[in-house]
N, C-alpha and C positions, 0 to 999 in steps of 0.2 A: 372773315368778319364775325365777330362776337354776337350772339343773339342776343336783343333785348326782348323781355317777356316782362307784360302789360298785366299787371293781375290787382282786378275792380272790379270782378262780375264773378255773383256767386252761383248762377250759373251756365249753362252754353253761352258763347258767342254764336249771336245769328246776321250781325252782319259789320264790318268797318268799312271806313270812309276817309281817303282824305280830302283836305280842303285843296283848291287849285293852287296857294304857291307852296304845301308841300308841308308846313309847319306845325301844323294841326291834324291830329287820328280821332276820329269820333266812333265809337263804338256801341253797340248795343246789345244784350241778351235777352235769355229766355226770364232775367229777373224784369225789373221793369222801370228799370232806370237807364236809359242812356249817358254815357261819358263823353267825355274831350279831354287829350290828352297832348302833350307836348310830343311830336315827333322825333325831337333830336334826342332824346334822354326819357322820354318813358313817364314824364311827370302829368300826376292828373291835373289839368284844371279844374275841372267842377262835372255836375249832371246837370240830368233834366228832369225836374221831377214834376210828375203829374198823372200817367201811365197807373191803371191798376192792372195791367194782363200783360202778358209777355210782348217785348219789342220786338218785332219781324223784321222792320225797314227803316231804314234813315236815308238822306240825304242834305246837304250843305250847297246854297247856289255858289256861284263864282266868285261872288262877291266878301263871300262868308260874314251874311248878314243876318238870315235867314237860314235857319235848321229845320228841318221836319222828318217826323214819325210815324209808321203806322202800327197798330200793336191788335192783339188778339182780345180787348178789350172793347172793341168795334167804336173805335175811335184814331181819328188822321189827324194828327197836331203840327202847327205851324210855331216858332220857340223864333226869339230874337236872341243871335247868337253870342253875344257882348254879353247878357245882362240870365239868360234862363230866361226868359219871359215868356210866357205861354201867348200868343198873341191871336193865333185860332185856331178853330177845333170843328171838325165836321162827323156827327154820328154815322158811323153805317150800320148797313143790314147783317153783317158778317167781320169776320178777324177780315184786317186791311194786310195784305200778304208783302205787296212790293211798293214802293213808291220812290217819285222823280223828278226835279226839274228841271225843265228843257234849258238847253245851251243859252238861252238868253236870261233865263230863269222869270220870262213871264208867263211861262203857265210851267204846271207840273201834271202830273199824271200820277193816278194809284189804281191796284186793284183790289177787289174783295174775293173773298174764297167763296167756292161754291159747297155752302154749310147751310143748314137750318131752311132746308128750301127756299134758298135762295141762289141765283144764276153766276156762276165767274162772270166776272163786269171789269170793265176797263173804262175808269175816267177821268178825263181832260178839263184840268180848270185853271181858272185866272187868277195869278196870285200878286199881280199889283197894286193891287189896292186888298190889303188885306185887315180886316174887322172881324165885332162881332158876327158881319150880311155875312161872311164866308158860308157861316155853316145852312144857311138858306139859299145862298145862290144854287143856280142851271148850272151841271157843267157844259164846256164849250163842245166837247161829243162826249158819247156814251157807249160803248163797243160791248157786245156782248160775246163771253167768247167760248167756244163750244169744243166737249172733247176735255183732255188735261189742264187741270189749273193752271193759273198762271204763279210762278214762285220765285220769278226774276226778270229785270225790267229793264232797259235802255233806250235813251232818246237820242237819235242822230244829232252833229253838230249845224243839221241848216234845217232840223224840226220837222223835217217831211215825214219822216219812218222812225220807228219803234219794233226793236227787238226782243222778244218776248220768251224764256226761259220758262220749261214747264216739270211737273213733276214723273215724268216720264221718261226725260232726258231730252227732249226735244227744243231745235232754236227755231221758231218762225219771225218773219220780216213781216212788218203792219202798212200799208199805203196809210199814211193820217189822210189825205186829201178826200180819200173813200172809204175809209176804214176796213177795208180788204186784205186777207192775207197774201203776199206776195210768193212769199218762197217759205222752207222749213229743211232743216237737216237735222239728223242723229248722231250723235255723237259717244254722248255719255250714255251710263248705262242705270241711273238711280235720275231721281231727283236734283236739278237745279238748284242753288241752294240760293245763291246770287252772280251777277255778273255785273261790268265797271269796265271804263275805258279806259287805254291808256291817254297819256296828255293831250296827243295830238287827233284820240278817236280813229285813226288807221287800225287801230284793232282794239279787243277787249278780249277779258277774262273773265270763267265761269270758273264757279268752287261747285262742285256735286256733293253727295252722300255716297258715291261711287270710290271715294277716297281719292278722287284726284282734283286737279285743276288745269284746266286748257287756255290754251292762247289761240283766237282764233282775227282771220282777215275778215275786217269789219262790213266790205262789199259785199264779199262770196261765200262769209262763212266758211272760208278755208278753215283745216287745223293745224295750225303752226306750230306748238311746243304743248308738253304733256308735261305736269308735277306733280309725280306721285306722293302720297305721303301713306301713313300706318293708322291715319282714321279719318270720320266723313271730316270732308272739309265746307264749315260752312259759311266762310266768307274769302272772299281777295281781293287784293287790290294792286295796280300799279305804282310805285311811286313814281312824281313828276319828276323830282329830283335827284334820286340815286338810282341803279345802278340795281335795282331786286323788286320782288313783288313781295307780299305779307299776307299770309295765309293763315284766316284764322278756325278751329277747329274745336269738337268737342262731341261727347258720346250724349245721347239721351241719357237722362235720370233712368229708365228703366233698363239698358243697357250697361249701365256701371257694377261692378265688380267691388267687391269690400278685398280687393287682394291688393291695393295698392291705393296709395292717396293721391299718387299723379292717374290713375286711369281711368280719372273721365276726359285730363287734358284740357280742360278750361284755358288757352294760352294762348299766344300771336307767336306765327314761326316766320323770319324771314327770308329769303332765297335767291340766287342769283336770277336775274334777268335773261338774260344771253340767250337766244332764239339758236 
């Protein structure tokens, strides 16, 4: 298979997305414009522009109606996906690290970094009726979460549990009904970079800084298949469609080298599937 390679961010990739029937890749970097781009052929559609600090997090409901952002600008944007339209926006205390939304896509979930004396926090809010009240509403819980940030985030397909990727390398499982930690495993050996399911949620993928990416079982937290690559890897994803995952990767600004114009590797690499 010939690789296609996506180049619109000048610089890291910090995370891709696709949409559920497969057609659409959303992207975002450390610049601070999110993308969307045509899957079959690499074509951009357009940004998001609004972001003054680097993109951390996107997500796209199921419906690919609704897009949202969180960026280290301490701001969580809500975008209508047809049109770029900024449609809400919530201030935090801190860069918003991960964000989510649930299988039904009426609520989402984000976190904030534990910066500026302020706590790693984990919160649950309603996104059906979204306005300017967003950025005033309650969330629907509030988790405070203690020990390594939170740097990657996943919502079960029936909204009970939340799987939580930290910068330590650690997976822990969330009870939502108590907000309890359930379980945790180690895997990786850096930082979580992000993680995403496959179609059916039976399992998901994590990209590290450890330079790899794993497949693991979405009950037990098995690990099912390893994908090494030759730098950190900071995004991946499943596609519904084909037949491979898409890993996307890139060096720090302060780690790049003037020995080469490809070696910060700004790119999307794609890969077979096959467990």
């Amino acid at each position: 298979m010939k690789p296609i390679l996506l180049h619109g961010h000048e610089r890291a990739i910090t995370q891709i997305k696709y949409n559920r029937e497969g057609d659409l890749l959303f992207s975002a970097s450390k610049d601070n414009k999110p993308n969307v781009w045509y899957s079959l052929n690499g074509e951009r559609l357009g940004t998001f522009n609004g972001h003054q600090g680097a993109v951390w997090c996107i997500d796209v409901d199921w419906t690919t109606t609704k897009f949202m952002s969180g960026a280290g600008d301490n701001t969580f944007k809500i975008w209508d996906c047809e049109t770029g339209r900024e449609i809400g926006n919530i201030q935090t205390a801190s860069s918003v690290r991960t964000c989510l939304f649930s299988y039904s896509a009426n609520m989402a979930v984000y976190t904030t970094d534990k910066a500026m004396k302020q706590p790693c926090e984990m919160f649950i809010i309603d996104t059906r009726t979204i306005d300017d009240s967003i950025s005033v509403q309650d969330p629907i819980m509030r988790i405070p979460v203690k020990g390594p940030r939170v740097s990657a985030i996943l919502w079960d397909n029936v909204e009970e549990m939340i799987i939580t990727g930290h910068e330590n390398g650690e997976l822990t499982q969330w009870d939502l009904k108590t907000g309890k930690q359930l379980s945790s495993v180690k895997e990786h050996d850096n930082i979580i970079n992000d993680m995403q399911w496959n179609k059916d949620g039976t399992m998901f993928i994590t990209a590290s800084k450890d330079h790899t990416a794993k497949l693991f079982d979405s009950e037990s937290l098995m690990l099912l298949k390893t994908y090494k690559t030759e730098r950190p890897v900071n995004s991946a994803a499943v596609s519904p469609i084909f037949e491979h995952v898409v890993l996307g990767g890139g060096q720090d600004a302060m780690d790049v080298t003037t020995t080469s114009t490809r070696i910060g590797k700004f790119d999307s690499r794609f890969l077979p599937y096959g467990i």
